[in-house]
MDTraj code that builds the backbone (N, CA, C; nanometers):
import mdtraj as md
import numpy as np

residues = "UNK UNK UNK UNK UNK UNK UNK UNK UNK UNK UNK UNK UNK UNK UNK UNK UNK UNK UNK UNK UNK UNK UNK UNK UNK UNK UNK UNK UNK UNK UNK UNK UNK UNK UNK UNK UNK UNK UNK UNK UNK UNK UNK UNK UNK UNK UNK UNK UNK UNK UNK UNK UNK UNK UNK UNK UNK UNK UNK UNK UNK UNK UNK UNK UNK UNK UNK UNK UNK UNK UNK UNK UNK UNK UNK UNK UNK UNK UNK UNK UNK UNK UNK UNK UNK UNK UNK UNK UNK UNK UNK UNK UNK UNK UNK UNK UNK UNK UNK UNK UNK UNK UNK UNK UNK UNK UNK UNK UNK UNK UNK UNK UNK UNK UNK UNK UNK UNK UNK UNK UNK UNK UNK UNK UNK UNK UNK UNK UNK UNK UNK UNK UNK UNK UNK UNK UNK UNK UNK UNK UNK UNK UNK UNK UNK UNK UNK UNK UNK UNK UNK UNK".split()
xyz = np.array([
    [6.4317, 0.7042, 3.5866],
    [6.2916, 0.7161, 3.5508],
    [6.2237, 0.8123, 3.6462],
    [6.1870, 0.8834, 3.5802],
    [6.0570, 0.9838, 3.6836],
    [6.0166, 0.9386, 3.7865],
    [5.9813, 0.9723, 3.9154],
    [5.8840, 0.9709, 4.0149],
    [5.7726, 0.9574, 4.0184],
    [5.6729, 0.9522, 3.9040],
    [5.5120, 1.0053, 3.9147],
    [5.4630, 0.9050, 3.9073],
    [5.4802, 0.7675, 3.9445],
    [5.3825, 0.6485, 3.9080],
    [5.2750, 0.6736, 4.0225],
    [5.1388, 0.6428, 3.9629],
    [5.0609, 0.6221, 4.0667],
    [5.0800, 0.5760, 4.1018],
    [5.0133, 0.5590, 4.2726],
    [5.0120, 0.4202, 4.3830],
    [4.8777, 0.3732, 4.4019],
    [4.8637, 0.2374, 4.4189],
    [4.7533, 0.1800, 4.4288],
    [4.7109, 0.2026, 4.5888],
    [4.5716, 0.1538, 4.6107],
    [4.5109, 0.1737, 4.7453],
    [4.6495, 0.2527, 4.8550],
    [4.6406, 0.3807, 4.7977],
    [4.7433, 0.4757, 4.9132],
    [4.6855, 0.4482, 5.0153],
    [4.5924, 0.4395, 5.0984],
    [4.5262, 0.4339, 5.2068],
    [4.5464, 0.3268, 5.3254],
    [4.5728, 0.1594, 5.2180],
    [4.5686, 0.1038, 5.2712],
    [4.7535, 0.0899, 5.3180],
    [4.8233, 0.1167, 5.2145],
    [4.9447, 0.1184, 5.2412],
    [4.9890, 0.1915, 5.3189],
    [4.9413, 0.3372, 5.3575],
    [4.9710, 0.3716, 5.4686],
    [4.9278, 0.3128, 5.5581],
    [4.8019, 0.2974, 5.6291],
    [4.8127, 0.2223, 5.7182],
    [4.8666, 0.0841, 5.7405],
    [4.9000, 0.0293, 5.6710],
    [4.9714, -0.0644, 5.7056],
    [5.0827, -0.0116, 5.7088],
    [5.2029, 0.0705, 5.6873],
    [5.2938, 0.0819, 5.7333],
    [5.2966, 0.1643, 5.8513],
    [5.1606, 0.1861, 5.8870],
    [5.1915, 0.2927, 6.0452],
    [5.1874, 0.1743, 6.1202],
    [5.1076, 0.0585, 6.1235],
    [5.0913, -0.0595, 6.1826],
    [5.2514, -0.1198, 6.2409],
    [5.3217, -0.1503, 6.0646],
    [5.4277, -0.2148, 6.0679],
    [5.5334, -0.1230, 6.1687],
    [5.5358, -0.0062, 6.1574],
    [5.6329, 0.0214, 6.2479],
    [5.6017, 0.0540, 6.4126],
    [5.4920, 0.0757, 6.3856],
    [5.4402, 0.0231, 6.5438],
    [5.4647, -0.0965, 6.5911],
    [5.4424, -0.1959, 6.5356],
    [5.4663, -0.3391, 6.5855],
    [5.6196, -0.3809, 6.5610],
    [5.7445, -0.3178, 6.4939],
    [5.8398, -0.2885, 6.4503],
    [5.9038, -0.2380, 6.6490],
    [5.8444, -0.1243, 6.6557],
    [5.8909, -0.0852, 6.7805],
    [5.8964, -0.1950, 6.8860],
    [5.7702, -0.2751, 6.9333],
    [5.7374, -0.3642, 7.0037],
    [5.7947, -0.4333, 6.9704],
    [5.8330, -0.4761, 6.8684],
    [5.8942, -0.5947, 6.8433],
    [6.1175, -0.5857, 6.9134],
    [6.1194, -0.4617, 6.9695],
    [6.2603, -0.4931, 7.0241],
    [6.2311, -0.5631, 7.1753],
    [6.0736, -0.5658, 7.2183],
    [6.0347, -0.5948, 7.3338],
    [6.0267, -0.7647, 7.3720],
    [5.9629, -0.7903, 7.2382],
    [5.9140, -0.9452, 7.2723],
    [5.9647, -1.0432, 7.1212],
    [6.0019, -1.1417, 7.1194],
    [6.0327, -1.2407, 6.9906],
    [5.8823, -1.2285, 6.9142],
    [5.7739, -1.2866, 6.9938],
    [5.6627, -1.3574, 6.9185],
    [5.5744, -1.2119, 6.8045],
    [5.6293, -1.0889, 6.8869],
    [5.5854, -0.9933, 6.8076],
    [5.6818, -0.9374, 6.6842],
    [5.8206, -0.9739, 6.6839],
    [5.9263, -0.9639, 6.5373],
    [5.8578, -1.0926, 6.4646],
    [5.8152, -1.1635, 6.5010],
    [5.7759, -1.2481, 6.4420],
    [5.6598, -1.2406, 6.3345],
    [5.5525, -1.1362, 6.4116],
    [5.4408, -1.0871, 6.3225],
    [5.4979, -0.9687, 6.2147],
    [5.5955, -0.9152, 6.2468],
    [5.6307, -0.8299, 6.1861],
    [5.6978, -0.8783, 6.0918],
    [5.8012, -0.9803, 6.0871],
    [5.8437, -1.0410, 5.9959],
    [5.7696, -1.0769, 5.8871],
    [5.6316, -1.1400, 5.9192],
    [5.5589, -1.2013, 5.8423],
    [5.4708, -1.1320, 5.7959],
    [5.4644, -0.9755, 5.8275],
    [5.3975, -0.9206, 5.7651],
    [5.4586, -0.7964, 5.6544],
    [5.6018, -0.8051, 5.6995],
    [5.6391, -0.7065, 5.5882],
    [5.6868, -0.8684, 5.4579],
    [5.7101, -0.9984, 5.5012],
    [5.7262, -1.0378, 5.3620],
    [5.5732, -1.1003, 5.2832],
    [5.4849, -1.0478, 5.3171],
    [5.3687, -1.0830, 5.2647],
    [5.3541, -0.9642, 5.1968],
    [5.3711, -0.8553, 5.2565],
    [5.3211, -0.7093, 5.1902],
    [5.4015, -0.6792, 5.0172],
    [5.4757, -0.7750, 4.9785],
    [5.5227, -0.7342, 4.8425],
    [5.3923, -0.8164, 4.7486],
    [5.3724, -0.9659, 4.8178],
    [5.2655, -1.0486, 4.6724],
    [5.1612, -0.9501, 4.7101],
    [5.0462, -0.8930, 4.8136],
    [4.9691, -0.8152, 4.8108],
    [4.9440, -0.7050, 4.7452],
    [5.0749, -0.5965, 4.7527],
    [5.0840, -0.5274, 4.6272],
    [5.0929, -0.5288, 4.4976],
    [5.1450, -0.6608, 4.4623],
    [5.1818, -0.6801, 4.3370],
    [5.0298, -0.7413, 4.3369],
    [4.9538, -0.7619, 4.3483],
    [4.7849, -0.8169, 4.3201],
    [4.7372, -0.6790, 4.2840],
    [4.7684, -0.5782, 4.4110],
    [4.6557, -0.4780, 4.3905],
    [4.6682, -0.3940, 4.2799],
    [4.7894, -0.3572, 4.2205],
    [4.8760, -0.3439, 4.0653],
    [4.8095, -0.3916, 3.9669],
    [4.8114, -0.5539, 3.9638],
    [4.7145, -0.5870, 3.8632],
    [4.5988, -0.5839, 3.8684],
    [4.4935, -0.5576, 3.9892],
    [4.4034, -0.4959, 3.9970],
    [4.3581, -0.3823, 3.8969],
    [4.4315, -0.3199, 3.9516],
    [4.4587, -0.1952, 3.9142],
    [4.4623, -0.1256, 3.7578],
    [4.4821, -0.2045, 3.7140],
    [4.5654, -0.2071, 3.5110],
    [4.4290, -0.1742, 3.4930],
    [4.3611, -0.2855, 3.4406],
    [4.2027, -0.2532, 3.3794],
    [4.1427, -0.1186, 3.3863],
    [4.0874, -0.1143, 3.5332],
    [4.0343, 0.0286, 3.4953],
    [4.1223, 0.1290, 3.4323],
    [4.2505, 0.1260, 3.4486],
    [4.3646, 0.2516, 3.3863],
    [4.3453, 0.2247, 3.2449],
    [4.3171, 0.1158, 3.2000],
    [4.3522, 0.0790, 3.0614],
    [4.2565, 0.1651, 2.9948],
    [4.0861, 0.1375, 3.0348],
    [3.9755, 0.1578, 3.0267],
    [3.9645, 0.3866, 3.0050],
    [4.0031, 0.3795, 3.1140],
    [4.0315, 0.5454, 3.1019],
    [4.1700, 0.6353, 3.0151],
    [4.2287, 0.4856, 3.0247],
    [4.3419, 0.5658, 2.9240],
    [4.2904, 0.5130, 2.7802],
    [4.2311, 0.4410, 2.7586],
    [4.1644, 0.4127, 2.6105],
    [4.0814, 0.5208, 2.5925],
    [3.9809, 0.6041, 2.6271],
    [3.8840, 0.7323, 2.6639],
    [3.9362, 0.8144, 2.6643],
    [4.1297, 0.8468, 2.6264],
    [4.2022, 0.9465, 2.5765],
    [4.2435, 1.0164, 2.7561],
    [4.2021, 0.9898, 2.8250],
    [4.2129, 1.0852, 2.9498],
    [4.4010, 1.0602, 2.9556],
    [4.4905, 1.1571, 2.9587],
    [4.6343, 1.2213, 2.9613],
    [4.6776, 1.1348, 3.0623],
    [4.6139, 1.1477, 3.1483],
    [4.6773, 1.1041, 3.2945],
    [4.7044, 0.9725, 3.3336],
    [4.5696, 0.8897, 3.2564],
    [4.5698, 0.7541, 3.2851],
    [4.6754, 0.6894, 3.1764],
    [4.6987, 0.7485, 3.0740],
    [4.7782, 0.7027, 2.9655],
    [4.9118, 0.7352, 3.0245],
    [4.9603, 0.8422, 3.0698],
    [5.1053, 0.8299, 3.1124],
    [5.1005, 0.7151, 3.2091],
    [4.9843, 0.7047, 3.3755],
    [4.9885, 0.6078, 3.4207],
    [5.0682, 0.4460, 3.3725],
    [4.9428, 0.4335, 3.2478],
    [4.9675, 0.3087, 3.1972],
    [5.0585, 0.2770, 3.0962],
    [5.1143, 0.4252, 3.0796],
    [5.2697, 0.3973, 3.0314],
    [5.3865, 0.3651, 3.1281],
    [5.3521, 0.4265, 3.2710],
    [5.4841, 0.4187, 3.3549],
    [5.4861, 0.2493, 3.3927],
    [5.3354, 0.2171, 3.3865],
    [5.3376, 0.0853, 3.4366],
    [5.3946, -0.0455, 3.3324],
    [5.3665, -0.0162, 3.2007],
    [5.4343, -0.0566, 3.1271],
    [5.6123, -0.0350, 3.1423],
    [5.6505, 0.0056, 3.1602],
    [5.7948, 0.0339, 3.1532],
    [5.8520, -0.0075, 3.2513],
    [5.8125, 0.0209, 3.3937],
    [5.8687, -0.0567, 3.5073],
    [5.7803, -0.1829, 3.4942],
    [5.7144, -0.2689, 3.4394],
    [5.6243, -0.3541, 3.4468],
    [5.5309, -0.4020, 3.6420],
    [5.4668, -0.2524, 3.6331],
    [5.3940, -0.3503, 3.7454],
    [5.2708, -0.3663, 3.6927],
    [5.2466, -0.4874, 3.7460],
    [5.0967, -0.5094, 3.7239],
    [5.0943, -0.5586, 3.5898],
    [5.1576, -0.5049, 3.4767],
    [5.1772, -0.5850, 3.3867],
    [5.3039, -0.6160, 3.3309],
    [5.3384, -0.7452, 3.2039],
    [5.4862, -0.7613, 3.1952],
    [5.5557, -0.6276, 3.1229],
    [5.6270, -0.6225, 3.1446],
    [5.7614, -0.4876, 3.1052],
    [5.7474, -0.5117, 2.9462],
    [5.6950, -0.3735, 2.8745],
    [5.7064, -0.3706, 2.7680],
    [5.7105, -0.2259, 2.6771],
    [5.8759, -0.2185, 2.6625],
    [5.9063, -0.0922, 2.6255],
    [5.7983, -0.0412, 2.5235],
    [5.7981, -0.0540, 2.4553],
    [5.6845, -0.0591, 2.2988],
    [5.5628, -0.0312, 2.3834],
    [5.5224, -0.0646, 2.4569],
    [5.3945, -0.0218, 2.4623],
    [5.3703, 0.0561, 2.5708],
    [5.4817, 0.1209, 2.6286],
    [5.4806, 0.1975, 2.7559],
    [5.5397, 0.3506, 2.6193],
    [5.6341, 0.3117, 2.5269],
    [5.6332, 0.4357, 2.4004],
    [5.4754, 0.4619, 2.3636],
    [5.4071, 0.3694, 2.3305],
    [5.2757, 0.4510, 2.2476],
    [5.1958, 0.4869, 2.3692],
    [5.1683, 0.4402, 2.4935],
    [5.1120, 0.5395, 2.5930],
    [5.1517, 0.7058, 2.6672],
    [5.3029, 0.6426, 2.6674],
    [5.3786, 0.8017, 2.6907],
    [5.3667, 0.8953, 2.5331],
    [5.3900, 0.8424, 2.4395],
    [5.3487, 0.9320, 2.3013],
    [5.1733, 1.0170, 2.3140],
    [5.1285, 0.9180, 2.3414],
    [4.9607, 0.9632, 2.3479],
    [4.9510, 1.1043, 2.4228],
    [5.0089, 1.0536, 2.5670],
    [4.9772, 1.1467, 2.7003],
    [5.0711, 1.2902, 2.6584],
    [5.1470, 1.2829, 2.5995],
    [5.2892, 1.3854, 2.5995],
    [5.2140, 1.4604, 2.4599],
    [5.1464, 1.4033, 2.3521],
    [5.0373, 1.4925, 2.2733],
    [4.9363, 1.5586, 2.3356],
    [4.9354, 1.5286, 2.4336],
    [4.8189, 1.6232, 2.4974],
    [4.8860, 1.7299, 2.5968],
    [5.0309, 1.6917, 2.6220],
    [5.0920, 1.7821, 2.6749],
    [5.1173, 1.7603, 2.7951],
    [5.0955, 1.6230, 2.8784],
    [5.1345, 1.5713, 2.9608],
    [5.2921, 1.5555, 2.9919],
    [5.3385, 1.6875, 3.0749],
    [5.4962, 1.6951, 3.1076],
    [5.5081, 1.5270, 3.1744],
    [5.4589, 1.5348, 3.2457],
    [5.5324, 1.4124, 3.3024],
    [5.5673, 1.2671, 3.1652],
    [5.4512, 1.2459, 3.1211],
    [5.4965, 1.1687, 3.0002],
    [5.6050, 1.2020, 2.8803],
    [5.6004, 1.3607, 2.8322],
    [5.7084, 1.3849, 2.7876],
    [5.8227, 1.3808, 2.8230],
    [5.8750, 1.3833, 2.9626],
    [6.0075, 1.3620, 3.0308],
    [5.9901, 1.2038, 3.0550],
    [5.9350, 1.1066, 3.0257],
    [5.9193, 0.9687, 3.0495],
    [6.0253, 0.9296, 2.9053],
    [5.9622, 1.0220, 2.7909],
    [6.0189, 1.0261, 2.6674],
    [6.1576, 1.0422, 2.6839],
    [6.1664, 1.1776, 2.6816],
    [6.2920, 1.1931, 2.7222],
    [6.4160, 1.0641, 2.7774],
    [6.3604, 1.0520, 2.8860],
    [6.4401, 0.9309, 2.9313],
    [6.4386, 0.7749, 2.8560],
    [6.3190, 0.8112, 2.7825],
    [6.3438, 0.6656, 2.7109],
    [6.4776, 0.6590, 2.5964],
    [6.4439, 0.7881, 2.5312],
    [6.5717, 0.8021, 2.4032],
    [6.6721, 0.8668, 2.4899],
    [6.6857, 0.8780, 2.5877],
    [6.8374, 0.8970, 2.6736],
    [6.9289, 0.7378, 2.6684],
    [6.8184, 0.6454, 2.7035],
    [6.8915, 0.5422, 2.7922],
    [6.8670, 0.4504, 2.6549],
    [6.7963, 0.4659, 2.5740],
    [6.7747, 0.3997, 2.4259],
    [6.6804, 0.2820, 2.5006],
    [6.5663, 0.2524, 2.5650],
    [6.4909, 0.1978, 2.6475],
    [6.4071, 0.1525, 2.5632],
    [6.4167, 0.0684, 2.4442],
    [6.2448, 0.0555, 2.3479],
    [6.2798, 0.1337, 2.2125],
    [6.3565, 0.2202, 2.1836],
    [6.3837, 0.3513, 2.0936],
    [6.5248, 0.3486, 2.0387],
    [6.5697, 0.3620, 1.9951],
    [6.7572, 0.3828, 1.9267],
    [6.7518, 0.5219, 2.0366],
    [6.9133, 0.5024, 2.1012],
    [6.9298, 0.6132, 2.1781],
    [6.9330, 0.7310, 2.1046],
    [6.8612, 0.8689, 2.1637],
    [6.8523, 0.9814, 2.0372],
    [6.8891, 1.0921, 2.1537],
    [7.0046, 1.1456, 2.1681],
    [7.0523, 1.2796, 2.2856],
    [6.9287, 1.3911, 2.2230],
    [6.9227, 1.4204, 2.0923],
    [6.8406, 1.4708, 2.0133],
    [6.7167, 1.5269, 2.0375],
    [6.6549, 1.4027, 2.0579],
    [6.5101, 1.3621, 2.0872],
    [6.4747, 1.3627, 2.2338],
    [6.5673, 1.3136, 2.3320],
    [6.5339, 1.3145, 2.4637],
    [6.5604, 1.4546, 2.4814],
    [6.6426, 1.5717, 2.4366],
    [6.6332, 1.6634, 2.4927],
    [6.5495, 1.7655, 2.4242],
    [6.4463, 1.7327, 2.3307],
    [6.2945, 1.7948, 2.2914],
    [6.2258, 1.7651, 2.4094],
    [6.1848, 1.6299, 2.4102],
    [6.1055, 1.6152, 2.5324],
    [6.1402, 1.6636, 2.6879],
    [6.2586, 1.6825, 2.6755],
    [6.2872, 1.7308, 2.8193],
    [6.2542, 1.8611, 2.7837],
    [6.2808, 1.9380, 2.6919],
    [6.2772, 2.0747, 2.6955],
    [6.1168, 2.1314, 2.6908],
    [6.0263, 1.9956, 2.6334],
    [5.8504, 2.0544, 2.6467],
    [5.8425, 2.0541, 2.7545],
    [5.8718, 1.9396, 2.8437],
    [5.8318, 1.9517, 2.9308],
    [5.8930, 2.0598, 3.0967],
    [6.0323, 2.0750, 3.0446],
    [6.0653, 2.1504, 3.1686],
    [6.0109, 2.2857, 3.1270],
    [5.9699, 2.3562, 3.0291],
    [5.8877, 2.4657, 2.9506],
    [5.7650, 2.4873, 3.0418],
    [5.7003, 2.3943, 3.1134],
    [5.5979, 2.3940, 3.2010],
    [5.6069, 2.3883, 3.3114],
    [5.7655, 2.3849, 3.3205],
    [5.7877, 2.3416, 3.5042],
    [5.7964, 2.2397, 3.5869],
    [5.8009, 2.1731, 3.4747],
    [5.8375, 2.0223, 3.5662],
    [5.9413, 2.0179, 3.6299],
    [5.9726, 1.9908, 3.7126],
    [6.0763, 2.0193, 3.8149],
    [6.1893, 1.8551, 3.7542],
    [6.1488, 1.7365, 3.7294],
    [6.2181, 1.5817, 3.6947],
    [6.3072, 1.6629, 3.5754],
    [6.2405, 1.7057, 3.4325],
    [6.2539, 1.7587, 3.3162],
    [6.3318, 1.8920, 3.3321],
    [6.3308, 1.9741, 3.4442],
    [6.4329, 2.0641, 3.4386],
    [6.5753, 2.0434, 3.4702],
    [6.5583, 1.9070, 3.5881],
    [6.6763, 1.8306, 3.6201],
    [6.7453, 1.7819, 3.5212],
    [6.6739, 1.6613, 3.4647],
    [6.7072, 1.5980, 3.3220],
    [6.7461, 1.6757, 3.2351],
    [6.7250, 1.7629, 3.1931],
    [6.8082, 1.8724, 3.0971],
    [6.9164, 1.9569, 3.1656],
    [6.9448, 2.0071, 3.2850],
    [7.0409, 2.0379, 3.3416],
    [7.1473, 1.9119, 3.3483],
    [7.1459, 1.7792, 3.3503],
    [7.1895, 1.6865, 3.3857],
    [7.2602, 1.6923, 3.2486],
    [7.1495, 1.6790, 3.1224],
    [7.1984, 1.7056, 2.9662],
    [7.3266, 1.7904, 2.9081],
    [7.3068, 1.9111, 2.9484],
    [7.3577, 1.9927, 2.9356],
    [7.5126, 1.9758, 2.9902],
    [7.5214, 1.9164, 3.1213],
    [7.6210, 1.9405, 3.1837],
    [7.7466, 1.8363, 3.1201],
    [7.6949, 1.7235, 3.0688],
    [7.7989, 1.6110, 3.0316],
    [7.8184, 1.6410, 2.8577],
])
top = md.Topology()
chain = top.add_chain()
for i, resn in enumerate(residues, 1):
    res = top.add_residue(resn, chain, resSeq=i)
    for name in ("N", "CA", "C"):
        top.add_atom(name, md.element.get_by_symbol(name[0]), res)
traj = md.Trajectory(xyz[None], top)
């Protein structure tokens, strides 16, 4: 699957991981500080997975308003299910939407869906249209994916 999922609060996730490996370091120094560290990298997965579903609504909201970007968004999120449950079918009609407007990244989402038959009857066919709109623009995932095509 592509690379391009948004990330939620980037900001905060970085800093918390400059934190974590700071206190990561310290922590070869003293027990009581692996200890915070422990407990803070296994908290940091339910936190994200909140801020994800946070997150859905407004995407839904802007990808309903036709905007390309938020619709591939809330297609990628559909498909890997964060934030919401995994649902091939409806991560197809968001990547269909976004990839009509010419959204490479959603068209190579395509692509890979009728590669791996993900939601779709596997179609070599069909995934390598969509790979080919989209590496046509330069997508660097979609030029791979069709070199990858080609080669087997």
């Amino acid at each position: 699957m592509p690379r391009s999922f948004l990330t939620t609060n980037h900001r905060y996730r970085e800093t918390y991981g400059r934190f974590a490996w700071i206190l990561l370091a310290h922590a070869m120094k003293t027990r009581r500080c692996l200890v915070v560290v422990l407990w803070l990298f296994a908290s940091a997965a339910p936190v994200w997975r909140d801020d994800l579903a946070a997150f859905v609504d407004p995407l839904k909201t802007r990808a309903a308003q036709g905007e390309a970007e938020a619709q591939n968004n809330l297609g990628l999120r559909y498909y890997q299910g964060q934030g919401v449950p995994q649902d091939y079918a409806e991560a197809l009609k968001w990547f269909r939407l976004a990839a009509a407007q010419g959204n490479a990244s959603a068209q190579t989402s395509l692509g890979v869906m009728y590669s791996q038959g993900n939601g779709v009857p596997q179609d070599y066919a069909e995934a390598l249209k969509w790979y080919r709109l989209a590496a046509a623009q330069g997508y660097a995932t979609a030029q791979y994916n069709l070199g990858i095509a080609y080669s087997e």
